[in-house]
C-alpha positions in Angstrom: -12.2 6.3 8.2 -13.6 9.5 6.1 -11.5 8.5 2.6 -12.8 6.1 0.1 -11.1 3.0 0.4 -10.2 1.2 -3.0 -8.9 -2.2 -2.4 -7.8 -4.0 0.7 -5.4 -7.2 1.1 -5.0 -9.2 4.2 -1.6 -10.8 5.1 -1.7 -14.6 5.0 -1.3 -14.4 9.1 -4.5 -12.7 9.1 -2.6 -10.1 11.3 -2.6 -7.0 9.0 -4.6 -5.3 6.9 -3.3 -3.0 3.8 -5.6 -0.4 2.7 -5.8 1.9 -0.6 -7.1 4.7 0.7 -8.7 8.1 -1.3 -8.7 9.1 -4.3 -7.5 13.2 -4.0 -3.9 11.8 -1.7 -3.7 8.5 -2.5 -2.1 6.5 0.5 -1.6 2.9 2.1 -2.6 2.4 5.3 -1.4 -0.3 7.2 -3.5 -1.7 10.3 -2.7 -4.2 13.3 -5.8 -6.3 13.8 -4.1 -8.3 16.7 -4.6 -5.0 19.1 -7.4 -5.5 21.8 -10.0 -3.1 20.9 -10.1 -2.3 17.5 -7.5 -2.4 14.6 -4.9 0.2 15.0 -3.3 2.4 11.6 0.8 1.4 12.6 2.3 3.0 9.4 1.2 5.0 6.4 3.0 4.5 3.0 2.8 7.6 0.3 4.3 9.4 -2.5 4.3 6.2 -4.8 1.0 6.0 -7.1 -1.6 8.3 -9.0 -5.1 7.5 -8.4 -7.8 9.7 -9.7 -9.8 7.3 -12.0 -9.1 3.4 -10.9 -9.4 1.0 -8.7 -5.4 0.2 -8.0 -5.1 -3.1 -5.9 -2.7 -3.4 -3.3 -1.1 -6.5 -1.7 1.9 -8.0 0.5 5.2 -9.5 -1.7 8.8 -10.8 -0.8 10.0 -13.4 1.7 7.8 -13.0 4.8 5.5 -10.3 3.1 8.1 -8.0 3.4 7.0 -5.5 1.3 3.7 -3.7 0.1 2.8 -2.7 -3.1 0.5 -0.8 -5.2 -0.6 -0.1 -9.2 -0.4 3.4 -10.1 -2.1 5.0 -13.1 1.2 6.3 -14.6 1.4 2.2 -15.4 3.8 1.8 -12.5 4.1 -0.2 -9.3 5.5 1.1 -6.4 7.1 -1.1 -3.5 7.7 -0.1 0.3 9.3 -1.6 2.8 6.7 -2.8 5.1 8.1 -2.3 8.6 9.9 1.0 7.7 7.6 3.0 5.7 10.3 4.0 2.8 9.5 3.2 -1.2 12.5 1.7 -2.3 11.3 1.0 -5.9 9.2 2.3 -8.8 9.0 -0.1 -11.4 7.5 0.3 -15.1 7.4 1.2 -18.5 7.9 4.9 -17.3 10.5 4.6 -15.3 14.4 3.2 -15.0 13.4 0.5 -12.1 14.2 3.0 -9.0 12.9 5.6 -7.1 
C-alpha cells in the first residue's frame, strides 16, 4: 500500500480488516485476511468523510458488524453498508441524518 493509512479496526472474527487510508482521497478499504497468500482489498468505501488534518478512527457497528463507519472533519460520521459498498447515512451536527 502507497497511501498513509490512519487508523485500522479488526472485526471481532479476526477475518477483516478496515483501513483509513490517505489523506488527499480519503477511503476505507476493506481486506479478507482468511485468503491463502496474503490479505486481499474485497471492497472500497468512499465519498463519506474529509480528512486533511486528523486521525479519523474507523470501526465495524450493527448486528453482525454489518456496517463500517468513519469520523469525518466536517463533525460527521458516515455509515456503509459493509457487504455492498453503498453509504446509507451521514449523521451529525451538519447534516439532517441522511445521505
Amino acid at each position: 500500500m502507497s497511501d498513509t493509512m490512519t487508523s485500522i479496526a479488526l472485526s471481532k472474527d479476526g477475518r477483516y480488516l478496515l483501513a483509513n487510508v490517505s489523506l488527499k482521497q480519503p477511503r476505507l478499504e476493506l481486506f479478507d485476511l482468511a485468503t491463502p497468500k496474503r490479505a486481499e482489498l474485497v471492497r472500497r468505501y468512499k465519498g463519506g468523510h474529509e480528512q486533511q488534518m486528523f486521525v479519523l478512527r474507523c470501526a465495524f457497528g450493527g448486528a453482525s458488524e454489518s456496517f463500517v463507519l468513519c469520523g469525518s472533519e466536517d463533525a460527521t460520521v458516515s455509515i456503509w453498508n459493509k457487504d455492498k459498498g453503498d453509504i446509507i447515512a451521514k449523521i451529525g451536527s451538519n447534516c439532517n441524518g441522511h445521505s
